[in-house]
C-alpha positions as CSV (number, residue, x, y, z in Angstrom):
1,X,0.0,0.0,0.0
2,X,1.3,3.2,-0.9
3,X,0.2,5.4,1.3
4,X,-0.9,9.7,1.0
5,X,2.8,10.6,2.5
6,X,4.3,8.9,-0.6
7,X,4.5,9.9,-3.8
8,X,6.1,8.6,-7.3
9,X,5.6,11.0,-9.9
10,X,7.0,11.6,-13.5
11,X,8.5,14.4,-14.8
12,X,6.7,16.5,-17.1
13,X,8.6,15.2,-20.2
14,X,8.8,11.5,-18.8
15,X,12.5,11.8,-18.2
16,X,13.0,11.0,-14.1
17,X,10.3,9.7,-11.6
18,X,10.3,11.2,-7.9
19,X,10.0,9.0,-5.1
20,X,9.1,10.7,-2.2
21,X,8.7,9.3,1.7
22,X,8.1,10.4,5.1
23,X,9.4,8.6,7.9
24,X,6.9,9.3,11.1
25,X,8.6,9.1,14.7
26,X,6.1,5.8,15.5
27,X,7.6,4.3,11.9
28,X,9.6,1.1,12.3
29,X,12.5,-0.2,9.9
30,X,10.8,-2.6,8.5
31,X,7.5,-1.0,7.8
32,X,10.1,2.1,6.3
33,X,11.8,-0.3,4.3
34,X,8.9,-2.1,3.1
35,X,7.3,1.2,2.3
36,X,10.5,2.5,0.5
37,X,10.9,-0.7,-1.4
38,X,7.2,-0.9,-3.0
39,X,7.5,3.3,-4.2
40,X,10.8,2.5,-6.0
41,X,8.4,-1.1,-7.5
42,X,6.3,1.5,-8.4
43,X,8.5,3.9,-9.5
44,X,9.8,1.0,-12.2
45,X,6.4,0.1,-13.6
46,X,4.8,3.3,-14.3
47,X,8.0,4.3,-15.7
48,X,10.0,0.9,-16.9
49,X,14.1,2.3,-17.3
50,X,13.9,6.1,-15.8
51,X,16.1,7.4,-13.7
52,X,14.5,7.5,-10.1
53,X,15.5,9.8,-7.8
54,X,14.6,9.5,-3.8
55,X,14.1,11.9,-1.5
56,X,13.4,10.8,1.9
57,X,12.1,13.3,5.2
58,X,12.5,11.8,8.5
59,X,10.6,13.2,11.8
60,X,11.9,12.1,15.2
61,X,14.0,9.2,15.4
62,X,16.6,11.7,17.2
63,X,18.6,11.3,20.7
64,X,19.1,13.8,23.3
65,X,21.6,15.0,21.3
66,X,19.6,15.5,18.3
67,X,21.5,13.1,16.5
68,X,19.4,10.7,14.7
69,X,18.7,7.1,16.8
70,X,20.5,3.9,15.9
71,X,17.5,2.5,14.0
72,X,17.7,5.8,11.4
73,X,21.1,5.9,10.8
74,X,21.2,2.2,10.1
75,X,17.9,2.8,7.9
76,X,19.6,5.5,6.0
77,X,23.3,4.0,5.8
78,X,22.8,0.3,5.4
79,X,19.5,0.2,4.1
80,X,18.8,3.3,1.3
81,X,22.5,3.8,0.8
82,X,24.0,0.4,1.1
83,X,21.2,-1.3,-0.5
84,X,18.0,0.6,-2.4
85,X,20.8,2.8,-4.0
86,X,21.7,0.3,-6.9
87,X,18.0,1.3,-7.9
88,X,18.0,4.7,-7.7
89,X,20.1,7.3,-10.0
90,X,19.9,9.9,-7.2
91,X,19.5,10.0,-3.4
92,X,18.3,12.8,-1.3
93,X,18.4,11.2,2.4
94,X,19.5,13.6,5.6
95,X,22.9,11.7,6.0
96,X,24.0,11.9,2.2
97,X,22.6,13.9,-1.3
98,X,24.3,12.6,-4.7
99,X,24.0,10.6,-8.0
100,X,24.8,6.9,-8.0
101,X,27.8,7.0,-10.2
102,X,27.0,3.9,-11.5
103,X,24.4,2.2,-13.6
104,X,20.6,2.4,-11.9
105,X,19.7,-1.3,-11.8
106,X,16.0,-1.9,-13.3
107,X,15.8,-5.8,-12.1
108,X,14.4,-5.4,-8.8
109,X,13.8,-8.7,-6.5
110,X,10.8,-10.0,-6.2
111,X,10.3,-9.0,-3.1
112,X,11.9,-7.5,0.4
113,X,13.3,-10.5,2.6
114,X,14.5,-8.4,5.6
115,X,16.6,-10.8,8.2
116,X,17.4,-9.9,11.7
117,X,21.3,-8.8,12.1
118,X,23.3,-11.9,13.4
């Protein structure tokens, strides 16, 4: 389910699709992830082959320090940068904003298997 706080859109002359999420303080990796996952599904079959750039808005998920929690940096690091990047051609995340100087991967998997660390 995509839900209102996500968005893929097209460019007006069909040359990049917009992925957009929110993550809310109450969101989960998992349900992120998930959530993340299907947009840039989307993203590939409304638009098979364009570019896809992400741009990702986080509230909460901060320590008393204002840095962000252990379960956001590892969402942003491991998971968007370290994973969902080989399908994207840009990133726009609070920890990092750049081109993926590679090739954007079209073959997505089937689906998200996320395993617990260990």
């Amino acid at each position: 389910m995509i839900r209102s706080r996500d968005a893929v859109h097209a460019g007006p002359r069909g040359d990049l699709s917009a992925i957009y999420h929110v993550v809310y303080p109450n969101e989960g990796f998992e349900e992120s992830a998930q959530a993340l996952f299907r947009l840039v599904e989307r993203a590939q079959e409304i638009g098979p082959g364009r570019p896809r750039s992400l741009i990702l808005d986080i509230e909460g998920h901060r320590d008393n320090a204002r840095r962000f929690d252990r379960d956001m940096r590892e969402r942003q690091e491991d998971f968007v940068l370290g994973f969902l990047s080989r399908y994207l051609s840009e990133i726009h995340i609070p920890v990092f904003s750049g081109t993926n100087p590679g090739k954007q991967d079209d073959v997505l998997p089937a689906s998200l298997d996320i395993q617990a660390p260990g």
